[in-house]
C-alpha positions in Angstrom: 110.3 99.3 -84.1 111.6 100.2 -80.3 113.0 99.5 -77.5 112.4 100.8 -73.8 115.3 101.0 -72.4 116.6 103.1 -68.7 118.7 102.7 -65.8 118.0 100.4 -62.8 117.5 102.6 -59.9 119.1 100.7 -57.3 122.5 99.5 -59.1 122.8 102.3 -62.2 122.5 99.2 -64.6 121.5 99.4 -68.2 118.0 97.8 -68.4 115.2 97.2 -71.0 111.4 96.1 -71.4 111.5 92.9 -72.3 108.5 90.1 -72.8 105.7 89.9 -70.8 106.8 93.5 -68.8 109.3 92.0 -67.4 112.9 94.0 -66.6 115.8 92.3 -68.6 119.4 93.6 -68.7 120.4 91.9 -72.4 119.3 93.7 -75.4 118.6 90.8 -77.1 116.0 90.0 -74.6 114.4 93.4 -74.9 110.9 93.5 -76.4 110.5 95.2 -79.9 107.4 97.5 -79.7 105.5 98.9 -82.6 104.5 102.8 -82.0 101.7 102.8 -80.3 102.3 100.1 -77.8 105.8 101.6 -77.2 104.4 105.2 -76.0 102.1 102.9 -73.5 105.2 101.0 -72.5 107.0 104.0 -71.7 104.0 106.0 -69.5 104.2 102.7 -67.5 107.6 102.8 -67.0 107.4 106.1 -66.0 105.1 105.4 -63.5 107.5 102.7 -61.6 110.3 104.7 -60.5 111.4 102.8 -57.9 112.7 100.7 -60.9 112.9 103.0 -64.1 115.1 105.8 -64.2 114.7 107.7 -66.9 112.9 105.2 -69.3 113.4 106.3 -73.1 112.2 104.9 -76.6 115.6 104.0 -78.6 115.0 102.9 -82.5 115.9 99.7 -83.6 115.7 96.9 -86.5 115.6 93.6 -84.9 117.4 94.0 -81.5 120.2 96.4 -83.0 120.0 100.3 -82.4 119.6 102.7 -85.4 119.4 106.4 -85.9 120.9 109.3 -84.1 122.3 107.7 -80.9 123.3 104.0 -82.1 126.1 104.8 -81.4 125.3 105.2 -77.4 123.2 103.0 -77.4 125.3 100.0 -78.7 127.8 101.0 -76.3 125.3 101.3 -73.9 124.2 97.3 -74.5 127.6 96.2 -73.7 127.2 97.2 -70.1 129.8 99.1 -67.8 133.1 100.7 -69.5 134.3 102.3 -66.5 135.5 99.1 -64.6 138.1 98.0 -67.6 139.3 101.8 -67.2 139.8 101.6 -63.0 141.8 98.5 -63.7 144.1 100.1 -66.1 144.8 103.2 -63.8 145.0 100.6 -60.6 147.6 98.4 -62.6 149.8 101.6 -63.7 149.6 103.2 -59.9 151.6 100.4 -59.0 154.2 99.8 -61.6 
């Protein structure tokens, strides 16, 4: 099974194809597609740019990314991890 997954083009955020075509930012809302339907789903992302940037295929079992880039792509799913690290530098700036 996979997922489509991509950036939102007009705030960066991680987004994915969930039901009915719709755009959801959880991956447990994401839509698990089987091959053929997945390569469909991802030449009509590409055709909505104003919305997909760079739409890939990620691999999964149930919601949960497998092979090569799981790794990426679990962080990925957790949303931003540059806000936590701002704070940290903004609290130590002033101490």
């Amino acid at each position: 099974m996979k997922l489509l997954t991509a950036n939102r083009l007009n705030d960066g955020r991680v987004i994915y194809l969930g039901e009915a075509d719709a755009v959801v930012e959880a991956i447990d809302a994401a839509r698990p597609l089987e091959a053929d339907a997945a390569d469909t789903a991802l030449a009509q992302a590409q055709s909505r740019p104003a919305i997909f940037v760079n739409p890939y295929l990620i691999e999964v079992e149930g919601r949960a990314p497998t092979g090569r880039d799981r790794l990426k792509e679990r962080i990925r799913s957790l949303g931003p991890t540059v806000g936590h690290s701002l704070a940290f530098v903004a609290r130590n700036e002033t101490a």
